[in-house]
C-alpha positions as CSV (number, residue, x, y, z in Angstrom):
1,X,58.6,97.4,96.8
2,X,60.7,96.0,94.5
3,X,60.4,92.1,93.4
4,X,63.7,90.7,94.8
5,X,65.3,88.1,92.4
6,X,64.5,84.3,92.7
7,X,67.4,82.1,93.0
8,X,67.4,79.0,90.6
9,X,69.4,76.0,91.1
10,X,70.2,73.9,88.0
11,X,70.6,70.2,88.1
12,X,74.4,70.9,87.9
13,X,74.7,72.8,91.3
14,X,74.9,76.6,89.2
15,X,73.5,78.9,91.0
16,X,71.5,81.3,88.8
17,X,70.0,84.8,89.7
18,X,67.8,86.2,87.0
19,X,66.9,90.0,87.8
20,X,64.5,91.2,85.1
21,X,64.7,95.1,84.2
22,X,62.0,96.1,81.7
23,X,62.9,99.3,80.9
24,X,66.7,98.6,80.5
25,X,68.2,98.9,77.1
26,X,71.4,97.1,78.7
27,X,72.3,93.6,80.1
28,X,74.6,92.6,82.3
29,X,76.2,88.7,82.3
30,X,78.1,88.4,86.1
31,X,80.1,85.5,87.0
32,X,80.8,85.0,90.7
33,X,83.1,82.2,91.9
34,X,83.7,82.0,95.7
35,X,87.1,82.3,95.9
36,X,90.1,84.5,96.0
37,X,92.7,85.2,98.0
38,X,91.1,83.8,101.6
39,X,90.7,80.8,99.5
40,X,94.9,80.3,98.8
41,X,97.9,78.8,101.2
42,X,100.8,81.0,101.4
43,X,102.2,79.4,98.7
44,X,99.6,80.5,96.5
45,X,99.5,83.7,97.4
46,X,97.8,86.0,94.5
47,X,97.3,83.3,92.3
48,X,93.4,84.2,92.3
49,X,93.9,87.1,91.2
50,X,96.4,85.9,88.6
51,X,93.9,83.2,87.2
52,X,91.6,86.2,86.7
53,X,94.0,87.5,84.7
54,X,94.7,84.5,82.8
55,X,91.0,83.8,81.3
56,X,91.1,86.7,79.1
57,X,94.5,85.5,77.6
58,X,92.7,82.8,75.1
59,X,90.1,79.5,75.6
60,X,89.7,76.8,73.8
61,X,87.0,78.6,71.4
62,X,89.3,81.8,70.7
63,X,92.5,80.9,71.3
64,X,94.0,84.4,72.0
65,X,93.2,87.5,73.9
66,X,92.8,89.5,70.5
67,X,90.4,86.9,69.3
68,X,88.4,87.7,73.0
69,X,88.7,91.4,73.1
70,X,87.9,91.9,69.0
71,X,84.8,90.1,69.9
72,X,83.6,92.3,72.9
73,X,84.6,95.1,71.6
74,X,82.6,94.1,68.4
75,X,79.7,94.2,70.7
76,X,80.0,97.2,72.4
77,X,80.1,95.8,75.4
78,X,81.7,97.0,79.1
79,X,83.6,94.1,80.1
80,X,86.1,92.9,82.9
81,X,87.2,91.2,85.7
82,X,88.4,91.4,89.6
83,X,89.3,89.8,92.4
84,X,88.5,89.8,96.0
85,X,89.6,88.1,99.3
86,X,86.5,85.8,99.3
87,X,85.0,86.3,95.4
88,X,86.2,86.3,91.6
89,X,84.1,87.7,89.0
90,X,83.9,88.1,85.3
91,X,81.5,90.3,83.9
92,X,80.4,91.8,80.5
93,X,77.6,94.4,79.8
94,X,76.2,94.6,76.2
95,X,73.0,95.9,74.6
96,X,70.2,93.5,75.5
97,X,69.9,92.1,72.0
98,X,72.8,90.8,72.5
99,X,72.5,88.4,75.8
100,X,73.1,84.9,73.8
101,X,76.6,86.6,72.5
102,X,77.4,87.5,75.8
103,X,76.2,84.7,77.5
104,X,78.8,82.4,75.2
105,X,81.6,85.3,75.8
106,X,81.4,85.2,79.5
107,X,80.9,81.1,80.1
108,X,83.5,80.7,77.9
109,X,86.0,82.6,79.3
110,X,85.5,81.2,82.6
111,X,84.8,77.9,82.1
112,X,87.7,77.2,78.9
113,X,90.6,79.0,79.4
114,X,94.0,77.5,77.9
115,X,95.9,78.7,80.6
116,X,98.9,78.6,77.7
117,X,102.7,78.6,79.5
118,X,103.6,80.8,77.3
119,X,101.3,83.6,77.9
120,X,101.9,82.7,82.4
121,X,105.0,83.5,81.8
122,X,104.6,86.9,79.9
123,X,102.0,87.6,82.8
124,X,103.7,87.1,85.4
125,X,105.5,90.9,84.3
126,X,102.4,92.2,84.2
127,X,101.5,91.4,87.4
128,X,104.6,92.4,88.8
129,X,103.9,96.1,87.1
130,X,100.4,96.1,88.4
131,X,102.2,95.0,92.3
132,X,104.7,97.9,91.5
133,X,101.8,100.7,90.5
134,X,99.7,99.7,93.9
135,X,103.0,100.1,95.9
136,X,103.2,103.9,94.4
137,X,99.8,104.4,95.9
138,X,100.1,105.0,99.5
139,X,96.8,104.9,100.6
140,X,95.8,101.4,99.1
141,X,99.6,100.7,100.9
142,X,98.2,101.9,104.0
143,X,95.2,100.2,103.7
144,X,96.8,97.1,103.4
145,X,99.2,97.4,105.8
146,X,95.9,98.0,108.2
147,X,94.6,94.1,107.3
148,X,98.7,93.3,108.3
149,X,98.6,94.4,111.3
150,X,94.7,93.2,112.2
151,X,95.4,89.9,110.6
152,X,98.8,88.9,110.6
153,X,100.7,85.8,108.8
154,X,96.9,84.5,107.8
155,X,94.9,84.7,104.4
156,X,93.0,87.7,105.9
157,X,96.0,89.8,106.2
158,X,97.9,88.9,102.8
159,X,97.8,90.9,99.9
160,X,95.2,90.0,97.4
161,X,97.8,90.5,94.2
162,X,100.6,88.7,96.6
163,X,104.0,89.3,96.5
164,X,105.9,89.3,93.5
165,X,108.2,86.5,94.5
166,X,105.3,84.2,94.5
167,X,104.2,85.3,91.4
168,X,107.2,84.5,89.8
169,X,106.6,80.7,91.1
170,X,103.7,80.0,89.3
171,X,103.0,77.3,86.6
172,X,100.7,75.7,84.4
173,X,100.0,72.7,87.4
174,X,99.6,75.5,89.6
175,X,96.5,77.3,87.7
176,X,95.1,73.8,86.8
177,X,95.4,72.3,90.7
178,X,93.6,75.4,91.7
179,X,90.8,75.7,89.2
180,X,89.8,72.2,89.7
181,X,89.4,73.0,93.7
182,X,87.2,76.1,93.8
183,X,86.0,76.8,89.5
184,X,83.1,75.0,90.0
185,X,79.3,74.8,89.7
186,X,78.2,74.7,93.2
187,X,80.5,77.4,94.2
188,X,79.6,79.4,90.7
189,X,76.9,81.8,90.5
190,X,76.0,83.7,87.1
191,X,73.9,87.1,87.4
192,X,72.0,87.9,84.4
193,X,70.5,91.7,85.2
194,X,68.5,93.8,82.1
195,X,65.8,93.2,79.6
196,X,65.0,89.0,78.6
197,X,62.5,86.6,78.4
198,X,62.8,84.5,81.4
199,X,62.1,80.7,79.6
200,X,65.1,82.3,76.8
201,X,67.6,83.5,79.4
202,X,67.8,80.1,81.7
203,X,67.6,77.6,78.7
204,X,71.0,79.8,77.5
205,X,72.2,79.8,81.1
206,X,71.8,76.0,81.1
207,X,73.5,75.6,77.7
208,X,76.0,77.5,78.1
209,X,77.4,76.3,81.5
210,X,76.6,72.9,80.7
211,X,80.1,71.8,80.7
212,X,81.3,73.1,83.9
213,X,83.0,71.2,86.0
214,X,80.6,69.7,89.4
215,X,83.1,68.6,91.7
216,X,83.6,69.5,94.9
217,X,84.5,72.6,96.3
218,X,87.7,73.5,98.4
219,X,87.1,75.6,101.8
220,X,89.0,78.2,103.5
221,X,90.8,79.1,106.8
222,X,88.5,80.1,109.2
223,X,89.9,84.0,110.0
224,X,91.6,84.2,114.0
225,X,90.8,87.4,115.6
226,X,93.3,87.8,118.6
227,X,93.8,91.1,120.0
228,X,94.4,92.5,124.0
229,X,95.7,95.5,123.8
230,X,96.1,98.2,120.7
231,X,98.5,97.4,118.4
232,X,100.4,100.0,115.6
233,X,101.9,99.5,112.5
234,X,104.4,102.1,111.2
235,X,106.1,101.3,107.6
236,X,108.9,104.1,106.8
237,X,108.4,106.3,103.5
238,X,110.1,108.8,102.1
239,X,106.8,110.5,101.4
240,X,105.1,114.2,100.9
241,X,102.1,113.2,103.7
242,X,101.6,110.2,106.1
243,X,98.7,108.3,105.4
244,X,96.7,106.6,107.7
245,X,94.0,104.3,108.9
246,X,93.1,104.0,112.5
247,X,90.0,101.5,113.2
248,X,88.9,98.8,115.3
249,X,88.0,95.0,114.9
250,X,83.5,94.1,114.4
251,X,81.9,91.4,113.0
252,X,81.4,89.8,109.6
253,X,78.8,90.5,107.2
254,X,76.1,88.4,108.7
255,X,75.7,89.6,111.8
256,X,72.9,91.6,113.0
257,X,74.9,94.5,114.0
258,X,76.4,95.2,110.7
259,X,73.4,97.7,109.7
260,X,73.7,100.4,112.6
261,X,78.1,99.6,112.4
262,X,77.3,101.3,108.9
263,X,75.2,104.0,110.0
264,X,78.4,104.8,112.9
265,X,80.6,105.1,110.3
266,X,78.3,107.2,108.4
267,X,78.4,109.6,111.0
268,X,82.1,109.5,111.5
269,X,83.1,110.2,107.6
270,X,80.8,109.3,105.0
271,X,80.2,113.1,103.1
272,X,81.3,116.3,103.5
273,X,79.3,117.1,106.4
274,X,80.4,114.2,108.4
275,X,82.0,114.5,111.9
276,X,85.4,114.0,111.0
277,X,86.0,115.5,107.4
278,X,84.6,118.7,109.1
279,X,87.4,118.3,112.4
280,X,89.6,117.4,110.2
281,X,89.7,119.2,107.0
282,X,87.7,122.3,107.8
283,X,88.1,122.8,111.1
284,X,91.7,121.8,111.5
285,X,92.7,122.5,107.8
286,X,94.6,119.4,107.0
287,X,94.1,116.0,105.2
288,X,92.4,116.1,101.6
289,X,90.7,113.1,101.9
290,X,88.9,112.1,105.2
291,X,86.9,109.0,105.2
292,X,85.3,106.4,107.7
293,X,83.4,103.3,106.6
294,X,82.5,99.7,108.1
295,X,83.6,96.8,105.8
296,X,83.0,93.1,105.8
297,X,83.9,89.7,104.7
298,X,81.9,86.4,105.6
299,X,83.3,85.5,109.3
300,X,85.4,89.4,109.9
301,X,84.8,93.2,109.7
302,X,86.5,96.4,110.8
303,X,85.5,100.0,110.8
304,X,88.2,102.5,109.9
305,X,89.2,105.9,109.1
306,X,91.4,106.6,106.7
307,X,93.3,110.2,106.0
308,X,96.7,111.5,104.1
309,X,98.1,114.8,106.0
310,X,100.6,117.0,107.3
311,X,103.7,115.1,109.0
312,X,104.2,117.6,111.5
313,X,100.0,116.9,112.2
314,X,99.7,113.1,112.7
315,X,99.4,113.4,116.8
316,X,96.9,116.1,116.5
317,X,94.9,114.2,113.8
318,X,94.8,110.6,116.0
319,X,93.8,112.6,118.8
320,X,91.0,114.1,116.9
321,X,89.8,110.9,115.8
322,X,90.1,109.1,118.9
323,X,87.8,111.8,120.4
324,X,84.8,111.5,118.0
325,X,85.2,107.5,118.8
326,X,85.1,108.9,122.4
327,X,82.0,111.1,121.7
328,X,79.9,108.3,120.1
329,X,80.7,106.5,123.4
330,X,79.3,109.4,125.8
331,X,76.8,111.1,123.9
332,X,73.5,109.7,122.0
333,X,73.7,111.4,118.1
334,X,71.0,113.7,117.8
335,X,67.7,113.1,115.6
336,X,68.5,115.5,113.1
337,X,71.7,114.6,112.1
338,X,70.9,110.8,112.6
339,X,68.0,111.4,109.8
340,X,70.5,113.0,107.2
341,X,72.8,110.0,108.0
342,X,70.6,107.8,107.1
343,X,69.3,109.4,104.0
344,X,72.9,110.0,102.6
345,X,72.9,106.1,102.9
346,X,69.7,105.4,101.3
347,X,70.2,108.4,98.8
348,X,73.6,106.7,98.0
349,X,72.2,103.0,97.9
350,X,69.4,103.8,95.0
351,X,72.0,106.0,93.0
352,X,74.3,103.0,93.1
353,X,71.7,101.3,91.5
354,X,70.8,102.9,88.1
355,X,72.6,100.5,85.4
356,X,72.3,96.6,85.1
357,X,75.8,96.3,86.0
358,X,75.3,98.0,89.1
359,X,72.4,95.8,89.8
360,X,74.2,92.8,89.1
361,X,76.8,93.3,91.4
362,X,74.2,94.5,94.5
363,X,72.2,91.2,94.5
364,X,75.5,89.1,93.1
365,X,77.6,90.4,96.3
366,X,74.9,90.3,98.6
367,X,73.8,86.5,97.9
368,X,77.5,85.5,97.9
369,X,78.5,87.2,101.1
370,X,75.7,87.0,103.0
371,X,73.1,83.9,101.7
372,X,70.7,85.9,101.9
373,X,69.0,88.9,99.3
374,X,67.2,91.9,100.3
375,X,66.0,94.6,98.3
376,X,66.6,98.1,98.7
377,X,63.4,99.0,100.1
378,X,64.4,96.4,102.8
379,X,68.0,98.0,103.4
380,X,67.0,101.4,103.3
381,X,63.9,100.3,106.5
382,X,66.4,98.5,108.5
383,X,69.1,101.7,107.9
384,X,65.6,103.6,109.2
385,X,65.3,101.5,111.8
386,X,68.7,102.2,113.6
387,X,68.2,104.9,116.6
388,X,70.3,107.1,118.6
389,X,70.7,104.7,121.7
390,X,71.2,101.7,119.2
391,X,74.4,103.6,117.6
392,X,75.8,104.0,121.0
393,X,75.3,100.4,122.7
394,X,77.2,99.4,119.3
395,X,79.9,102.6,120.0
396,X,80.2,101.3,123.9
397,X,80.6,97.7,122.6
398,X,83.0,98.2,119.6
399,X,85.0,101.1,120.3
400,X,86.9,100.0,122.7
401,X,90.7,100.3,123.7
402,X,91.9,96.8,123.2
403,X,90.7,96.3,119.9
404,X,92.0,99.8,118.8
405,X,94.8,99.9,115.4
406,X,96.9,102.3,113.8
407,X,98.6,101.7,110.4
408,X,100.8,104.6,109.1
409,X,103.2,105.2,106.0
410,X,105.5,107.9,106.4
411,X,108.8,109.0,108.1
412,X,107.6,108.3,111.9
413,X,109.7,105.6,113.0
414,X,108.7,105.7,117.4
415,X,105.0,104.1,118.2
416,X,105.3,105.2,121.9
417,X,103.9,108.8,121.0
418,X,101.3,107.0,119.3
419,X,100.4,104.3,121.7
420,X,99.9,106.4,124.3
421,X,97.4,108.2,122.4
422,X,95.1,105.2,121.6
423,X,93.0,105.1,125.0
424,X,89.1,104.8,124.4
């Protein structure tokens, strides 16, 4: 099996995972903070994701972003940043030789930036060009008018770039306030995945992340989950297709049913073969893109199905869907197909995990989100584990008629069709 990673605290609250790759030619320095846009008031809406932004723009050791990018690029090295609703992380990869380089790259960045007005201010249109290109992508739209309408007016349903209105708030104070609330140690955790000595890599871990700041950390709004009845959201677009995501309400990442609510929505659209991009797209001959997954945050999950189709095919397509939900209800899956479910998940799992970066981010995420680490071997017996009467107690318990929700972009303007179609 393989050795999971120890966890090391340092006598400044960093939390540091070392994961040790022998045969790796490549190493990968990953900074997780636990924030992001579940972390901000409404005020503050994107400003995670803008801070991200802001750290590559100059730090007290290179005081410009040409001065951080010359240097990285000098290395080689595969490096950036992103943003989540309940993480931030800054990464680079680089050639193992070079972890000290990276090492002083990465803390630095994170730990020192100048935050100069000048540079928030030419941001703030880059942002609004990054808000404008996601609103010309409807599917991302339509995903995220699916959190809207399961979350409402609270962090878990804002946007994680927020609204260009807010953006165009921000200042200095606002960047500083925020840093010194959730940019620190205990909430920090570095990932250092690839080829090292051990004794090397922490006593450069120690030195440089010495400085950071050890105060204490600022929480987040516990996410409300009220829901009675199904509920639709229908935002008008002038548009070639209607996209759509039709899902229910689970639980968050902790929770002990999260392994077979993967393997259910395996089964419903993970592959080519699964149930619904067969109905949909070669039985029925619409939608390009048929997909189904389970996804979760620390106290929240959903399972949804997203597709782009016909206008004139949108009742047909929620009908279809809602009758595979019905199926997993009524009838146990079969052995066979259960078995090449779970492979495709395992088979996926170990190809995800080929590169130090890829590494990094599979314990990084999973000690973040969930406090606890398991290694693959461990995922792929508990995916193993799950059996056909399993998946359909978590069918019968999830898929249920008053947690049901429909988000669509297109020209539709009248739910009632629609509502009356969502009956579990």
């Amino acid at each position: 099996m393989t050795k999971k990673p120890n966890v090391l605290k340092l006598a400044n609250g960093l939390t540091l995972v070392p994961i040790p790759l022998k045969e790796q030619r490549t190493i990968t320095v990953l900074v997780l903070v636990e924030t992001g846009s579940k972390y901000e008031s409404k005020r503050e809406n994107g400003i995670s994701h803008f801070l991200e932004h802001m750290c590559f723009k100059g730090t007290s050791m290179r005081p410009s972003a040409l001065h951080i990018s010359r240097e990285l690029d000098g290395l080689g090295a595969e490096y950036n940043a992103f943003t989540g609703h309940e993480y931030t992380g800054y990464y680079a990869k680089v050639e193992a030789r070079h972890l000290e380089e990276a090492l002083d790259l990465v803390s630095d960045i994170y730990c020192n930036p100048l935050l100069a007005t000048d540079d928030i201010e030419r941001e703030k249109g880059v942002i609004a060009d990054e808000i404008n290109m996601r609103a010309d992508m409807l599917p991302l739209q339509a995903g995220e008018l699916f959190m809207k309408l399961l979350y409402g007016d609270q962090p878990a349903g804002w946007p994680i770039a927020g609204p260009k209105e807010t953006i165009a708030t921000f200042k200095r104070e606002d960047f500083l306030s925020y840093r010194k609330l959730h940019y620190v140690a205990r909430a920090t955790t570095v990932i250092i995945a690839g080829k090292f000595d051990a004794a090397r890599m922490k006593r450069l871990a120690m030195k440089h992340f010495a400085n950071i700041p050890t105060g204490r950390k600022g929480g987040k709004v516990a996410t409300s989950e009220k829901q009675t009845r199904p509920e639709i959201a229908i935002k008008e677009h002038a548009s070639d297709q209607t996209h759509l995501v039709l899902g229910v309400r689970t639980v968050g990442a902790r929770h002990p049913d999260v392994v077979g609510l993967n393997v259910l929505g395996a089964i419903l659209g993970s592959g080519m073969s699964s149930r619904l991009f067969q109905k949909i797209r070669e039985e029925l001959g619409t939608g390009y893109y048929v997909r189904a997954n389970h996804d979760t945050f620390t106290d929240h999950g959903f399972l949804e199905v997203a597709t782009g189709i016909d206008h004139a095919r949108v009742e047909e397509v929620v009908r279809a869907i809602i009758a595979e939900f019905r199926r997993m209800k009524t009838e146990l899956v079969g052995k066979d197909e259960l078995k090449k479910v779970q492979d495709y998940l395992i088979g996926k799992l170990y190809l995800g995990l080929e590169s130090s970066d890829e590494l990094a981010e599979f314990y990084g995420f999973q000690h973040v989100l969930k406090r606890r680490m398991l290694a693959p071997e461990e995922i792929g017996a508990k995916l193993r584990a799950v059996t056909p009467k399993a998946i359909q107690a978590l069918a019968k318990k999830y898929l249920v008629t008053e947690h049901l929700n429909l988000a669509m972009i297109g020209p539709a303007k009248d739910d009632a069709t629609y509502r009356n179609l969502l009956k579990l």
